[in-house]
VOBALUM-900998 format. One record per atom (N, C-alpha, C): residue in three letters; atom name; z, y, x. Coordinates in nm, 3 decimals. Atoms other than C-alpha are relative to their C-alpha. Layout:
residues N
NUNU;ALA;CA;Z;Y;X
...
***
This chain:
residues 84
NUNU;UNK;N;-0.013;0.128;-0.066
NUNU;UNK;CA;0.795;-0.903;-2.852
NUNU;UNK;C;-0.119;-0.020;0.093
NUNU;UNK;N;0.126;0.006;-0.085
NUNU;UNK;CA;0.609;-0.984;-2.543
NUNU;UNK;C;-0.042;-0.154;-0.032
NUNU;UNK;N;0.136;0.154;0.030
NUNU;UNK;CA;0.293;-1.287;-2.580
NUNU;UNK;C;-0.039;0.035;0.113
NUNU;UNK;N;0.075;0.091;-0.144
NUNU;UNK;CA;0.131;-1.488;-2.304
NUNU;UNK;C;-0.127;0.009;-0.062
NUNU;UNK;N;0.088;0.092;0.045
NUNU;UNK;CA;-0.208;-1.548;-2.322
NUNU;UNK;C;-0.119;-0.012;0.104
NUNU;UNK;N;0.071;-0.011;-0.096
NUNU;UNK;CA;-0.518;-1.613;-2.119
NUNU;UNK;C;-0.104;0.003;0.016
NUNU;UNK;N;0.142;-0.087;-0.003
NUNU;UNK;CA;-0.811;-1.434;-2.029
NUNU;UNK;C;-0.081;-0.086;0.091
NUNU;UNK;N;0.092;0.018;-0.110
NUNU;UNK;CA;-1.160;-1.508;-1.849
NUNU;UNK;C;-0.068;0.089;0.095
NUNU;UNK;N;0.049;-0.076;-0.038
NUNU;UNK;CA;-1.237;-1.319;-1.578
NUNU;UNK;C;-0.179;0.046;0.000
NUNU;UNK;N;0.186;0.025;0.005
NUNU;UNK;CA;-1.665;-1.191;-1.625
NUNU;UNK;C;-0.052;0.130;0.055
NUNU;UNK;N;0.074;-0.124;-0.127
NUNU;UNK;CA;-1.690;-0.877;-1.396
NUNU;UNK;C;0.117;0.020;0.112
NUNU;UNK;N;-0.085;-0.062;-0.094
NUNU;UNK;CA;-1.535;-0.798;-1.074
NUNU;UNK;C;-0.075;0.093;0.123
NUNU;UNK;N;0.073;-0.107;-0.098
NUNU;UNK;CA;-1.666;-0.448;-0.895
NUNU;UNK;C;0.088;0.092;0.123
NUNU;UNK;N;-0.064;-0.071;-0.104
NUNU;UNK;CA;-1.540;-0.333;-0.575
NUNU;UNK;C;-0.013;0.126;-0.029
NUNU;UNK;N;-0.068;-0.092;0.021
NUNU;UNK;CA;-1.414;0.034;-0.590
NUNU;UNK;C;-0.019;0.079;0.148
NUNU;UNK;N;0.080;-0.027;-0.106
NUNU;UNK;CA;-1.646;0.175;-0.271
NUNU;UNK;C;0.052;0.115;0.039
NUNU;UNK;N;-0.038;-0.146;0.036
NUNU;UNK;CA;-1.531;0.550;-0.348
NUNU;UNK;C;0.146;0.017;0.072
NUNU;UNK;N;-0.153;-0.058;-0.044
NUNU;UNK;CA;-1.150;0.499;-0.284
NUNU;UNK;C;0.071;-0.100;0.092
NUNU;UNK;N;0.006;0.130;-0.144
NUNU;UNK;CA;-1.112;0.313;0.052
NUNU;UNK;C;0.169;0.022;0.056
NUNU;UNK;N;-0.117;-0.005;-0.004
NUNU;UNK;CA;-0.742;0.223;0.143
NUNU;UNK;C;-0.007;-0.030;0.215
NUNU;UNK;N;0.031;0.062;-0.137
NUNU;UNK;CA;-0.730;0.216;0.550
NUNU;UNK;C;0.149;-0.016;0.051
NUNU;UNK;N;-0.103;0.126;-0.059
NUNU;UNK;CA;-0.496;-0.046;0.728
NUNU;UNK;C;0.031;0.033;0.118
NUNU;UNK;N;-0.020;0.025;-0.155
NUNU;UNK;CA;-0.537;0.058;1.111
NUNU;UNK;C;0.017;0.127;0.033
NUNU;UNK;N;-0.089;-0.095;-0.040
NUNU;UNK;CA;-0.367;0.369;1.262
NUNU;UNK;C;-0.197;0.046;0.083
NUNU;UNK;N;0.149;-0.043;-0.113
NUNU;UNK;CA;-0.708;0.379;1.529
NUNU;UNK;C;-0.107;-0.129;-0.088
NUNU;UNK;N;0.094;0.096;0.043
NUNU;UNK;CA;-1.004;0.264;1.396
NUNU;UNK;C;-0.140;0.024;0.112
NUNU;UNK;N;0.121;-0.028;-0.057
NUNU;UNK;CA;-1.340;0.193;1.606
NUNU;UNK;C;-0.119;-0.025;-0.059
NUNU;UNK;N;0.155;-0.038;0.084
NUNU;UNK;CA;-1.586;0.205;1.354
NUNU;UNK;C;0.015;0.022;-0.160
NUNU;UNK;N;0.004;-0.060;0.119
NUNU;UNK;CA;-1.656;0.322;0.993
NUNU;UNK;C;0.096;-0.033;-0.086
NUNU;UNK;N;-0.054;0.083;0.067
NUNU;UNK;CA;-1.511;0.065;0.802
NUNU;UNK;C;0.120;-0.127;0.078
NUNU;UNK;N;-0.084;0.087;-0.073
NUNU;UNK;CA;-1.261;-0.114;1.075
NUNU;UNK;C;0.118;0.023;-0.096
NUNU;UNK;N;-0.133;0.001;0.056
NUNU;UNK;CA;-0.933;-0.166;0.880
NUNU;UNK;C;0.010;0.038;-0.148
NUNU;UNK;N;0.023;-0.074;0.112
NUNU;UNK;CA;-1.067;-0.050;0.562
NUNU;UNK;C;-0.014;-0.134;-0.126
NUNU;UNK;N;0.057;0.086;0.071
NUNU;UNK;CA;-1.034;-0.236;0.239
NUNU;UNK;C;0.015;0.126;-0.138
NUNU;UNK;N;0.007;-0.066;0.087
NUNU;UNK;CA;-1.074;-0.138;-0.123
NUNU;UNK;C;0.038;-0.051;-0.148
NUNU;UNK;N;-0.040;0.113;0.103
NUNU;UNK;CA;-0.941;-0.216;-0.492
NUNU;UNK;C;-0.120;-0.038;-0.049
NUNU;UNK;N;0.030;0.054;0.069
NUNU;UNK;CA;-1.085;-0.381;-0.759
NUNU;UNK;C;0.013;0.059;-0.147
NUNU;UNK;N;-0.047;-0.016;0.126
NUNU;UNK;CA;-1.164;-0.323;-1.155
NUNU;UNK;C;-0.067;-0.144;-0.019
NUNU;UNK;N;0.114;0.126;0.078
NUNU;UNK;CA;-1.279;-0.648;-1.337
NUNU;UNK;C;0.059;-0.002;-0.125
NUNU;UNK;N;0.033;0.002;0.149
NUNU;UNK;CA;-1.349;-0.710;-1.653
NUNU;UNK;C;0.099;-0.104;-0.079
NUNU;UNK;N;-0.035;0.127;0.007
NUNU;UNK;CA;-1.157;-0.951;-1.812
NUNU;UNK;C;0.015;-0.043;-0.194
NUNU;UNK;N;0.043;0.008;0.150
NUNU;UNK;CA;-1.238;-1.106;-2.198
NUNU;UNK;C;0.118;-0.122;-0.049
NUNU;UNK;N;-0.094;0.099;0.074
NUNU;UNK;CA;-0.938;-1.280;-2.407
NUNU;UNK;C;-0.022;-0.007;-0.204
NUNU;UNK;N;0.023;-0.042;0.176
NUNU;UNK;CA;-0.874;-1.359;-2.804
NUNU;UNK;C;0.132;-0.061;-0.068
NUNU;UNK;N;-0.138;0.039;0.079
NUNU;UNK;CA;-0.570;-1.327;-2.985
NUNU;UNK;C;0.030;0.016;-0.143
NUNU;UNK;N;0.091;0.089;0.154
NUNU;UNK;CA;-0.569;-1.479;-3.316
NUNU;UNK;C;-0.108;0.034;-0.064
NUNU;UNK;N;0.184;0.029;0.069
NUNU;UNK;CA;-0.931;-1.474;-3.341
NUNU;UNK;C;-0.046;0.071;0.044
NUNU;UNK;N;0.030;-0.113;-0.018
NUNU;UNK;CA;-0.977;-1.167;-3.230
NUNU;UNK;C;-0.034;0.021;0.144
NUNU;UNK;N;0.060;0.000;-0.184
NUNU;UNK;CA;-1.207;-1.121;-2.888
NUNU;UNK;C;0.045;0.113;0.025
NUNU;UNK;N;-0.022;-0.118;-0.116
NUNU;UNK;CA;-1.077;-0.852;-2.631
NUNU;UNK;C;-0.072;0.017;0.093
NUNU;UNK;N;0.046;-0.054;-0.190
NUNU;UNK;CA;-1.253;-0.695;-2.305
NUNU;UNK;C;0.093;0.088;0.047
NUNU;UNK;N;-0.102;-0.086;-0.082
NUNU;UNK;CA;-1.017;-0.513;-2.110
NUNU;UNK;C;-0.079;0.032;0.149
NUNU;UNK;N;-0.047;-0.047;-0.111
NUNU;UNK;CA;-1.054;-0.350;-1.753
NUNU;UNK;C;0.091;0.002;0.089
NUNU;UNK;N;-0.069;-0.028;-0.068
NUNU;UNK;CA;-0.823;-0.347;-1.519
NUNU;UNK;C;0.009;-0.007;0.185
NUNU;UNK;N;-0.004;-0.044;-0.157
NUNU;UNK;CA;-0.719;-0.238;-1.185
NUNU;UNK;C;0.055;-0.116;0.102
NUNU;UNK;N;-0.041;0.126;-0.050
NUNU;UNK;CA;-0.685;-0.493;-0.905
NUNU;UNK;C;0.026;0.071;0.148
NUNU;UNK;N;0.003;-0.103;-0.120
NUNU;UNK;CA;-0.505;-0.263;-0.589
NUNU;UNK;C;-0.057;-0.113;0.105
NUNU;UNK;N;0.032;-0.003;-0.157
NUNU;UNK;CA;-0.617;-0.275;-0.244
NUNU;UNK;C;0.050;-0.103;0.102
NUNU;UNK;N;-0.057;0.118;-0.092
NUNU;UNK;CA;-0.523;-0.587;-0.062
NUNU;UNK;C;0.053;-0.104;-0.098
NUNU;UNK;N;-0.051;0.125;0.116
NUNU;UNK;CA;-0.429;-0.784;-0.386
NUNU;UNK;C;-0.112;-0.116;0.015
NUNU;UNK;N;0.126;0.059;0.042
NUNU;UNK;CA;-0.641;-1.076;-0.442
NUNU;UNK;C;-0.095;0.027;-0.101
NUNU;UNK;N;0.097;-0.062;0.125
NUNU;UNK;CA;-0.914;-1.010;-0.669
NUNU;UNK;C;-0.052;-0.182;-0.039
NUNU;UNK;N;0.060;0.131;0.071
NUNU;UNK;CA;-0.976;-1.356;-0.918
NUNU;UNK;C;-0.155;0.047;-0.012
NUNU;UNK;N;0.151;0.053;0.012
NUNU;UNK;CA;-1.350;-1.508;-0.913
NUNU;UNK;C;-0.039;0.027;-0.157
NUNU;UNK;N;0.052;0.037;0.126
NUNU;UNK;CA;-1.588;-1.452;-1.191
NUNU;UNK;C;-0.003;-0.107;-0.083
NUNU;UNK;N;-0.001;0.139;0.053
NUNU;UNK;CA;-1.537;-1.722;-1.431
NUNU;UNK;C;0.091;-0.041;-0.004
NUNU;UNK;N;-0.177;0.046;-0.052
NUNU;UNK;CA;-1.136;-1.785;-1.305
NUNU;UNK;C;0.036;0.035;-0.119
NUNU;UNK;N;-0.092;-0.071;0.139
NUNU;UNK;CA;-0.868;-1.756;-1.578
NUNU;UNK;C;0.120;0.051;0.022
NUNU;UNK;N;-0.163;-0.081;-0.015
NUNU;UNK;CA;-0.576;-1.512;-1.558
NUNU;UNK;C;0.095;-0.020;-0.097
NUNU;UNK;N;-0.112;0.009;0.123
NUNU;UNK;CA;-0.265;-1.509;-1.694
NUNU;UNK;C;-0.006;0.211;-0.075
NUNU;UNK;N;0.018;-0.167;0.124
NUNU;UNK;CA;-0.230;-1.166;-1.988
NUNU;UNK;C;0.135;-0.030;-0.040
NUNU;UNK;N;-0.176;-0.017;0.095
NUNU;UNK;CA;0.116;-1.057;-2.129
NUNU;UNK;C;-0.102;0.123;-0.064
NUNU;UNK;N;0.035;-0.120;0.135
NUNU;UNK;CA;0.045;-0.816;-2.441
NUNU;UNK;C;0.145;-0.015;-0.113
NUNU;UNK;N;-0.093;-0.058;0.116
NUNU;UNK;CA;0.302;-0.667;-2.692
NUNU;UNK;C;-0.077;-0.076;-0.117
NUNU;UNK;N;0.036;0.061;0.083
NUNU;UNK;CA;0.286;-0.860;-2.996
NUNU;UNK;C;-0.087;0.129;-0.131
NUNU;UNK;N;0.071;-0.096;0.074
NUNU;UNK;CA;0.224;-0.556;-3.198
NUNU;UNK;C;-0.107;0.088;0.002
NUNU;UNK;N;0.094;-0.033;-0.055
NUNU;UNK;CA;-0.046;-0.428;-3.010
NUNU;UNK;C;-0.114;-0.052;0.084
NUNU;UNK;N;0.053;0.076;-0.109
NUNU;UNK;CA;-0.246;-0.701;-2.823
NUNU;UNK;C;-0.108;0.045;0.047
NUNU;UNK;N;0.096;-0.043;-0.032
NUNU;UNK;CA;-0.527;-0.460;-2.722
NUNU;UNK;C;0.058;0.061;0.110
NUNU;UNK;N;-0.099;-0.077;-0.158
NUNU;UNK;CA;-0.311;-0.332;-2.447
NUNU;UNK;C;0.057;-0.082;0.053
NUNU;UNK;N;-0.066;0.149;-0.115
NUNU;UNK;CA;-0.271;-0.613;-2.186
NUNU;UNK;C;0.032;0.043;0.130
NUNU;UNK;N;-0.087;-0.010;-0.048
NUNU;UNK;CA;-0.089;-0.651;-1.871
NUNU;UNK;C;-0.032;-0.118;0.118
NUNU;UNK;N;0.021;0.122;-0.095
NUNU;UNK;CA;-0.203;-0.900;-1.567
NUNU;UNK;C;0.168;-0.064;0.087
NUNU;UNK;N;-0.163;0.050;-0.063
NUNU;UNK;CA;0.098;-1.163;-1.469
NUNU;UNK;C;-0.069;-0.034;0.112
***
């Protein structure tokens, strides 16, 4: 059974290494260039604190330190979450 629940975001590190580029011609290094996201994100399901990781692609928004996301997790496993 899938559960809701909701996390705080408390790291978000740009991903410098694996650069996604946007513009066919570019005129300088970084013209058209963006990059994902991992952040951190800390929840607790019945009682129980989580940190997770996860990946935030390349042109997605990336939530603020401190913001709260929405989490889906398998009831039988809630250490393995899922950003809605």
């Amino acid at each position: 059974m899938e559960c809701k629940t909701e996390g705080t975001v408390i790291s978000a590190k740009k991903q410098w290494w694996c650069s996604v580029r946007t513009k066919a011609f570019r005129t300088g290094p970084l013209d058209g260039t963006i990059f994902p996201y991992i952040i951190k994100v800390k929840y607790t399901v019945d009682g129980k604190e989580y940190t997770k990781r996860k990946w935030i692609h390349a042109g997605r928004p990336v939530p603020e330190v401190g913001s709260t996301v929405q989490l889906s997790y398998a009831s039988e496993k809630p250490s393995k979450v899922k950003l809605i």
